[in-house]
DOKE-828641 format. One record per residue (C-alpha): x, y, z; residue in one letter. Coordinates in pm, whole numbers, plus 32768, in hexadecimal, padded with zeros to 4 digits. Example, Ala and Ser with C-alpha at 12.3 -4.5 7.8 and 13.67 -1.06 7.14 Angstrom:
BEGIN
84CE7E3E830CA
85577F9682CAS
***
This chain:
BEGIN
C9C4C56FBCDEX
CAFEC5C6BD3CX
CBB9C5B3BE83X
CB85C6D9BF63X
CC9AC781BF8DX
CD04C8ADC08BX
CD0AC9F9BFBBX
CE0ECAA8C075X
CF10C982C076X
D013C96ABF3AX
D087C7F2BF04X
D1A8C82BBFA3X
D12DC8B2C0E0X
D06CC756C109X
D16AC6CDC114X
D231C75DC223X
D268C6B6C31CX
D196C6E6C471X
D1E6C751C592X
D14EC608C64DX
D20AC4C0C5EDX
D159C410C4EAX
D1A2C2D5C58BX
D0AAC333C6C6X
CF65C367C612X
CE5CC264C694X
CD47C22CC5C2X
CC08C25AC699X
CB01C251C56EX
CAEFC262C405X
C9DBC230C2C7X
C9DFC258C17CX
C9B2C3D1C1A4X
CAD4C3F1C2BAX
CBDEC38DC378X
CBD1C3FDC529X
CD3CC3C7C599X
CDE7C41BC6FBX
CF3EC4AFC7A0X
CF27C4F3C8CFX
CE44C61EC91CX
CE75C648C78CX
CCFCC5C7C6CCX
CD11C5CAC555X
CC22C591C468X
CC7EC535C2EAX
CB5AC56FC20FX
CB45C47EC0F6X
CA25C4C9C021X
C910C60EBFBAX
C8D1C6BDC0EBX
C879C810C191X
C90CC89DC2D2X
C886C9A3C3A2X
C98CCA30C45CX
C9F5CB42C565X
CB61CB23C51DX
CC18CC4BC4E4X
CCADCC02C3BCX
CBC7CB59C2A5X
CA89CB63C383X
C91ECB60C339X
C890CA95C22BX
C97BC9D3C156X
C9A4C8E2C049X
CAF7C8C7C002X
CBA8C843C168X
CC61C719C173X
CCF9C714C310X
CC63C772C446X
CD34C7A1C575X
CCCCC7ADC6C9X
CDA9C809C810X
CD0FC776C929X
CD82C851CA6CX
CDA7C790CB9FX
CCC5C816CC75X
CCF9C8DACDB7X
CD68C7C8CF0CX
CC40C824CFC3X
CB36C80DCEA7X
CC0AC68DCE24X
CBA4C64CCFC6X
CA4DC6C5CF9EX
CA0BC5DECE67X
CA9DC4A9CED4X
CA67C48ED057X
C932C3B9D0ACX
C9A1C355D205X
C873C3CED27EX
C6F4C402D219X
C698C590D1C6X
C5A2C67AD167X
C5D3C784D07FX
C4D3C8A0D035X
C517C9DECF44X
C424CAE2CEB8X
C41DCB2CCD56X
C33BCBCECC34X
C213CB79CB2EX
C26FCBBCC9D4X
C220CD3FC974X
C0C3CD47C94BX
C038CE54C842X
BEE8CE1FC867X
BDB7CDD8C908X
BE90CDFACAA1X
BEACCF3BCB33X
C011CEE5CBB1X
C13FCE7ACAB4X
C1A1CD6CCB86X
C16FCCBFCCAFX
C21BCC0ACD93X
C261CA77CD7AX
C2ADC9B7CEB7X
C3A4C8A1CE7EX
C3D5C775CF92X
C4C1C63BCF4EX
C512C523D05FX
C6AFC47ED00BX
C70DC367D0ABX
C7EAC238D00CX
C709C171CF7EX
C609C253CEBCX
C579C3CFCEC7X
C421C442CED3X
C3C2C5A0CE45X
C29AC6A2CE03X
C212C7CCCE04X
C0B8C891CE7EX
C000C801CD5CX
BF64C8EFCC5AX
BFC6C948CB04X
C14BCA06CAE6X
C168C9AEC986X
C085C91CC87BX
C15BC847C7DAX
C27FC784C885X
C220C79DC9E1X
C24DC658CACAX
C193C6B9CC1CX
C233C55DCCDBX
C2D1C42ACCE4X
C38CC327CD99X
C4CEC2D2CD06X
C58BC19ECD75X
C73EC193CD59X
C7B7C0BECC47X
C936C06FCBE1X
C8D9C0F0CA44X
C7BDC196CA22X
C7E8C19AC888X
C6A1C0CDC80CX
C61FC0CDC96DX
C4E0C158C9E4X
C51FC152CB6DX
C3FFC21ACBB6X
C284C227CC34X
C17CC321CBFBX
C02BC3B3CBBFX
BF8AC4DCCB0FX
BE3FC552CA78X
BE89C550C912X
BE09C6ECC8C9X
BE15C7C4C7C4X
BD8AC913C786X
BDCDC9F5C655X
BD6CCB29C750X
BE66CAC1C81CX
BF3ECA9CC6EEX
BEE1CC44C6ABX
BF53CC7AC82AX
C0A3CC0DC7F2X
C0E4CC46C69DX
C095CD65C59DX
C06DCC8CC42DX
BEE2CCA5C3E3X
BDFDCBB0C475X
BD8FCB0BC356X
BF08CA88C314X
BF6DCA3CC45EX
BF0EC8DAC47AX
BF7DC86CC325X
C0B6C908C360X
C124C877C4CBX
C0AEC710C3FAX
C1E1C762C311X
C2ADC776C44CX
C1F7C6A3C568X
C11FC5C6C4BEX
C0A6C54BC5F7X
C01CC68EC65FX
BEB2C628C617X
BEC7C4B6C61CX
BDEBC419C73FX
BEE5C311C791X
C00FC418C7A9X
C0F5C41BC8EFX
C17DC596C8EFX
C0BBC6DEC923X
C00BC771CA57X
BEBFC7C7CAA3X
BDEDC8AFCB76X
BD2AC7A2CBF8X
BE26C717CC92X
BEC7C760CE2AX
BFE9C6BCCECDX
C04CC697D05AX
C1ADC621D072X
C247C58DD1DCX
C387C4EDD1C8X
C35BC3BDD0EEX
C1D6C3C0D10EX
C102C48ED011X
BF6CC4D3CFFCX
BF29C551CE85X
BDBFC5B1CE67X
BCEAC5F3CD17X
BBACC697CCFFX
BB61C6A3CB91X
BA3CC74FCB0BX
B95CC70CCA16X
BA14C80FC8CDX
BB54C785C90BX
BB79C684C7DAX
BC2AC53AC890X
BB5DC4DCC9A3X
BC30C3C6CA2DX
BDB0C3C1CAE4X
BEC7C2F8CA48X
BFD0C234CB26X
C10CC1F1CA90X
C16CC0B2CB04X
C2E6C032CA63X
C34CBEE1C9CBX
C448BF16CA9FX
C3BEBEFBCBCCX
C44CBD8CCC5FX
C2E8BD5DCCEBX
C17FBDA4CCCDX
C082BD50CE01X
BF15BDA0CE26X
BE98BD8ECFA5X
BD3FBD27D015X
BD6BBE7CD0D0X
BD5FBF33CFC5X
BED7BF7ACFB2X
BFA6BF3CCE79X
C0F6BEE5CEFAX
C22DBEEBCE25X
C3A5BECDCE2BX
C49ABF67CD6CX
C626BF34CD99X
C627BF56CF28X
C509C027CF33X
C3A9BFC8CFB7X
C273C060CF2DX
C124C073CFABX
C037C11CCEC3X
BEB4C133CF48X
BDAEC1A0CE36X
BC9EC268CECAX
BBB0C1FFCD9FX
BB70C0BDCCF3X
BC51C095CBBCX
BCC8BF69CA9AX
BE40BF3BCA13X
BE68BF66C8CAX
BFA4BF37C7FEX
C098C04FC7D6X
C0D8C065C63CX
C1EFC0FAC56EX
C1C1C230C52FX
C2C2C323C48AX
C2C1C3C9C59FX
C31DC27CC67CX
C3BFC191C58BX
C471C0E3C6B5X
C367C0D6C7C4X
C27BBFB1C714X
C231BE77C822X
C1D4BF72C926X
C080BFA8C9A9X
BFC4C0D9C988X
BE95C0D5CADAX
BD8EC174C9FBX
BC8EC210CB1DX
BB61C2A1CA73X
BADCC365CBABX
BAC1C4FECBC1X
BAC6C4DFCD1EX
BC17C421CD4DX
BD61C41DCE1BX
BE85C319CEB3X
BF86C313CFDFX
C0D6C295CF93X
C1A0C208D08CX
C320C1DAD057X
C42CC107D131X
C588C07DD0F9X
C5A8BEFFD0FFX
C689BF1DD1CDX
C56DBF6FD2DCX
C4F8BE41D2FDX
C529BC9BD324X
C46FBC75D1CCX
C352BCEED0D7X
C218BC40D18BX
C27BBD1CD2D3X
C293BE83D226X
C135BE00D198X
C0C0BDCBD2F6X
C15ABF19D397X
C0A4BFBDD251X
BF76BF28D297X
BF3ABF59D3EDX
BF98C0B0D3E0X
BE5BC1BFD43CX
BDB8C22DD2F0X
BC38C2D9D2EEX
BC0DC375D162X
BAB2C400D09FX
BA61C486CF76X
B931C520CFB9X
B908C62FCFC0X
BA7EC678CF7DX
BBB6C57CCF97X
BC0FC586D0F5X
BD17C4ACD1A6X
BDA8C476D2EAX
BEB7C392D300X
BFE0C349D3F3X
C15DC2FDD328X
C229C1EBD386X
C2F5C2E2D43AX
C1D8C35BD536X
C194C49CD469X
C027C504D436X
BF89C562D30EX
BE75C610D2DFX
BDD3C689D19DX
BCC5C704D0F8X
BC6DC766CFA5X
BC75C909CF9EX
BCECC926D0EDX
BDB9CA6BD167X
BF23CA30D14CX
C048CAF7D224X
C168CB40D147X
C1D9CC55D239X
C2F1CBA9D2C6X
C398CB0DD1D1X
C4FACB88D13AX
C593CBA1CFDEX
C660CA83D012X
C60EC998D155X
C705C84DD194X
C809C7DBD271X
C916C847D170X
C876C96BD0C2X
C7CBCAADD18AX
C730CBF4D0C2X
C64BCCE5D16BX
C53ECD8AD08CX
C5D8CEE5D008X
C73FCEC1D09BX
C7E9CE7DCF4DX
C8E6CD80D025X
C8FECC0DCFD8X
C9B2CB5ED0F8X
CA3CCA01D08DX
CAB9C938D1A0X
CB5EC7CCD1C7X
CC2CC771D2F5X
CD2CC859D33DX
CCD1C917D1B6X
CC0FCA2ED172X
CBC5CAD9D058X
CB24CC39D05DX
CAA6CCD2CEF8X
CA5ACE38CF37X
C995CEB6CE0DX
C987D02FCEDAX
CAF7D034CE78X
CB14CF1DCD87X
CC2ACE95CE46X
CC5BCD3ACEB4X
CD21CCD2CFF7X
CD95CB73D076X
CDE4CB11D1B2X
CE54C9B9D2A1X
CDC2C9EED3D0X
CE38C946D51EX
CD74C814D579X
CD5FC75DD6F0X
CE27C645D725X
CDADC51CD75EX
***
């Protein structure tokens, strides 16, 4: 086969020269099907064999055959946001409201709303929402995730889920008939119905987030087709404990981990999968329990003199749980915060705003983002569709 070739370019205009020296590209990745180079903010990709690109350029976009470059220009970001991203002098909690998928069937509302809580600090971030099923397909409802120096190849992160799947929950959120729907998401997500998969959500499934503790509940009944919770537990994890207390305690880069099962469970091995061709040597806790849950506890290393005393603060820590006649826990975080949860219990969303964190602030319905860092803020009005910057005075020290 020949090589592709850009359809709008003559041989003489590939020639030209660019307007980036040459001499600065950095290669940054490359196979026999292309070639990833950097300049600067400039990301180019060379493609070397038969492809197809979807793209929303301008100017050859949509579906194509016949590309040769892709060019990127990556915009430095605004101060404040660069701030935002890279500041972890201090531990945070940040809580935003979102939607479901549309739903076109089977829910008397399109959408509804999706509650979204992650803890930052330096050494690792902890995130979830409500629990409950947003979207069928590629949903991930929490996880820890520890800081690494490269993520590429690593899996720095811990997790659970009830493996569902549902084709009338497939017909809620999308319109193709029912009797196609699950060999068609296989084409796509071949995982989708697999028991051992670790993406998707589930409606059996409820989550109470606190910082860096979490309480995920699962009350699966007796129609749903996997009646068992897989834990996602990462060969890259630098150790691997199981406690006489029933704890599981792990670390991973300077991150401590305390994972408590609230139902018996084995390890079995994670597998590649085509879906996972990296994550093989992990272990996958396999719980096979309808009535199921776990508390995950989170810490920097920095916390403490060594691993044996975070085990000890975890252990001693006040825990009551049941799963009869509903998961129910009560538990009190390393940071003195109570938590108490039940299975189907009432849940106040009332006060919470669009965007919620030290450095970000939306009220529901205002249409006004305020960003703020230091002495920056940045205010997005989308009444006006006007965006304003200011450095506002600070107190001196």
């Amino acid at each position: 086969m020949e090589r592709p070739s850009c359809e709008t370019e003559t041989a003489a205009q590939d020639q030209r020269t660019p307007s980036v020296s040459d001499s600065l590209w950095e290669t940054i990745g490359s196979s026999r099907n292309f070639k990833l180079e950097r300049n600067g903010r400039y990301l180019k990709a060379t493609l070397l064999g038969p492809h197809r690109v979807l793209s929303t350029s301008a100017l050859n976009g949509g579906l194509q055959a016949g590309l040769r470059y892709l060019v990127n220009h990556q915009l430095a970001p605004p101060e404040v946001l660069h701030r935002i991203a890279t500041d972890r002098s201090r531990p945070y909690t940040h809580r935003e409201i979102h939607r479901t998928r549309n739903r076109w069937r089977f829910y008397d509302d399109r959408s509804a709303p999706v509650y979204k809580t992650t803890f930052v600090c330096r050494d690792y971030a902890v995130g979830s929402n409500q629990g409950g099923l947003f979207q069928p397909v590629q949903q991930h409802s929490w996880a820890v995730t520890w800081a690494v120096e490269d993520p590429r190849g690593v899996h720095n992160t811990l997790f659970a889920l009830h493996p569902h799947f549902d084709v009338r929950q497939l017909q809620a959120f999308y319109t193709r008939p029912p009797d196609y729907l699950v060999d068609y998401f296989r084409r796509f997500r071949p995982s989708y119905d697999a028991p051992d998969k670790f993406l998707g959500g589930s409606p059996y499934e409820q989550i109470l987030q606190e910082q860096d503790a979490l309480i995920a509940l699962y009350d699966i009944p007796p129609e749903a087709p996997w009646p068992h919770i897989n834990g996602f537990f990462s060969k890259d994890l630098e150790r691997l404990e199981e406690d006489s207390s029933g704890w599981i305690f792990c670390q991973g880069g300077e991150a401590y981990i305390a994972y408590r099962p609230l139902a018996p469970y084995q390890w079995l091995p994670i597998e590649s999968r085509d879906w996972m061709p990296e994550a093989e040597g992990g272990r996958r806790l396999y719980s096979p329990h309808r009535k199921n849950g776990a508390i995950v506890q989170v810490a920097s290393a920095r916390e403490f003199a060594d691993f044996a005393a975070f085990k000890r603060a975890v252990a001693a820590l006040p825990l009551e749980a049941r799963l009869e006649p509903v998961p129910s826990v009560r538990f009190r975080s390393l940071r003195g915060v109570e938590l108490d949860f039940t299975w189907g219990q009432p849940r106040d969303w009332s006060r919470w705003k669009r965007f919620d964190s030290p450095y970000v602030q939306s009220e529901r319905g205002s249409r006004l983002l305020v960003l703020r860092h230091g002495d920056l803020r940045r205010t997005l009005d989308f009444r006006t569709l006007r965006v304003s910057e200011e450095r506002l005075a600070t107190l001196a020290r």
